[in-house]
C-alpha positions as CSV (number, residue, x, y, z in Angstrom):
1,X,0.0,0.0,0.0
2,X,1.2,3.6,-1.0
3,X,-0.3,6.7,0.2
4,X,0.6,9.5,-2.6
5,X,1.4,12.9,-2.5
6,X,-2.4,13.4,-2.9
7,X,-3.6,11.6,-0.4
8,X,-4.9,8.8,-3.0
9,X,-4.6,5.2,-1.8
10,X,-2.8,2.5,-4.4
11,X,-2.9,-1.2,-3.5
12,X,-1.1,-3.5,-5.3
13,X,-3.1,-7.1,-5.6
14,X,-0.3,-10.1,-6.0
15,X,-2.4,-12.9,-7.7
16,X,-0.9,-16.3,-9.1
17,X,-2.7,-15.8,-12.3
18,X,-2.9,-12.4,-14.5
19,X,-6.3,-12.3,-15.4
20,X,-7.6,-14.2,-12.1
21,X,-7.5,-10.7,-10.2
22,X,-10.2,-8.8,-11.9
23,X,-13.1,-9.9,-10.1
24,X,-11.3,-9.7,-6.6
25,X,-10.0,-6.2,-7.1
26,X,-13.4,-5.6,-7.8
27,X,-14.6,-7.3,-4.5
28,X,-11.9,-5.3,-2.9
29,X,-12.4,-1.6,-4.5
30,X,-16.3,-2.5,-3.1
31,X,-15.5,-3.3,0.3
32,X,-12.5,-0.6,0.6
33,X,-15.6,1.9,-0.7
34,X,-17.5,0.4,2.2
35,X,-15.5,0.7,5.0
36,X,-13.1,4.1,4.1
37,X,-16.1,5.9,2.6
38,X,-15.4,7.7,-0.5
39,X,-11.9,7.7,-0.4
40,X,-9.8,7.4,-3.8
41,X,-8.2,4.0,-4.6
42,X,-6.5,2.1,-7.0
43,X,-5.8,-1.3,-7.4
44,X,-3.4,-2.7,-9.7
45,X,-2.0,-5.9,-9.9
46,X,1.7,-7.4,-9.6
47,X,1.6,-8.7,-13.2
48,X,1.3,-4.6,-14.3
49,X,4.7,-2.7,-15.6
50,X,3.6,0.1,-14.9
51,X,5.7,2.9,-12.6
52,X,3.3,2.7,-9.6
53,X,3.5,-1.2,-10.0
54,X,7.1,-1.1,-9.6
55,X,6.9,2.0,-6.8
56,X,4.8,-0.6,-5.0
57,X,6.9,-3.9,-4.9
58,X,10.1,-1.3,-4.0
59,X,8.5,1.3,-1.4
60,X,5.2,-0.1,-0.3
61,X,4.0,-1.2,2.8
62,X,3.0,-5.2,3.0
63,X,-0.3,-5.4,4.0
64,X,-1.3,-9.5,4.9
């Protein structure tokens, strides 16, 4: 999990499969929605290339 510079909340989703995530980021996003009210957040997932994907795996905090 990252907290960016404007205030914006990016979770990175590790799933086995690269396609298998959709549905449980969707889940996810739902719930987060639920519980943090309406709060900005994006979910990616590990198999992405892109910057924040990589920001994630290098300065993110491990959230089990």
């Amino acid at each position: 999990m990252i907290i960016n510079a404007r205030g914006d909340i990016d979770l990175l989703l590790r799933t086995p499969q690269s396609n298998g995530g959709i549905l449980k980021r969707i889940r996810m996003a739902a719930r987060l929605k639920e519980l943090l009210g309406d709060q900005k957040i994006d979910i990616i997932g590990d198999h992405e290339t892109s910057v924040v994907a990589r920001e994630a795996l290098s300065k993110g905090i491990l959230l089990q």
